[in-house]
N, C-alpha and C positions, 0 to 999 in steps of 0.2 A: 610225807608232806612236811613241809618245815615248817614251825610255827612262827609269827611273827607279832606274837602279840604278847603284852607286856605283863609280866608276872611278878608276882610280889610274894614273897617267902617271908615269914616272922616264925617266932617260935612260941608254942601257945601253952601256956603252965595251964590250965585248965582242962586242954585236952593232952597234954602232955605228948607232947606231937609239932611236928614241922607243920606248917600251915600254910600252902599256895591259891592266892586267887589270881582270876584272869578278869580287871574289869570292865577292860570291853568286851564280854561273854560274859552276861549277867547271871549268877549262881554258878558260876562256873570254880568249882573248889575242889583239892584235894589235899592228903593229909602224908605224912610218913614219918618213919622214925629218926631214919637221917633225913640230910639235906638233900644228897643224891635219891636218897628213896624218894622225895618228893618232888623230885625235879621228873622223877620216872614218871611217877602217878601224876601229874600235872600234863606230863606229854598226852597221854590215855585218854586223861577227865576231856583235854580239847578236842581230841578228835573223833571222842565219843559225840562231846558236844557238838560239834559243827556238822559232822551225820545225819544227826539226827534234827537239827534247826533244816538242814537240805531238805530231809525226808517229808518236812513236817509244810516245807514249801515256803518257809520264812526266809526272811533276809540276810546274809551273813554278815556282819562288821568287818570293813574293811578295817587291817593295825593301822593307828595312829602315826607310829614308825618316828617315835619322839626324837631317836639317835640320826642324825646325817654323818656317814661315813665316807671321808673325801677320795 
């Protein structure tokens, strides 16, 4: 499944770690060492999330889709 929802990567001296949220998927976070490790664990953390919001018989957020590609 392709993601299409907007991710944000920072680097976090506290946890000493790569740091991705998904804000439209609230608590939606994952961590890694590199940038690539996190972009892995970020793919996972969503589509754990979105399973389980399915499962759970919640609404899914449709992406915002802030980019138009002409």
């Amino acid at each position: 499944m392709m993601m299409k929802y907007e991710l944000i990567i920072y680097w976090s001296e506290e946890d000493n770690s790569f740091i991705a949220e998904v804000p439209e998927l609230p608590g939606c976070l994952a961590d890694g060492e590199t940038y690539l490790e996190v972009l892995q664990n970020a793919q996972i953390v969503m589509q754990e999330w979105l399973e389980t919001t399915q499962e759970l018989g919640r609404p899914i957020p449709k992406p915002k889709g802030k980019l138009v590609y002409a």
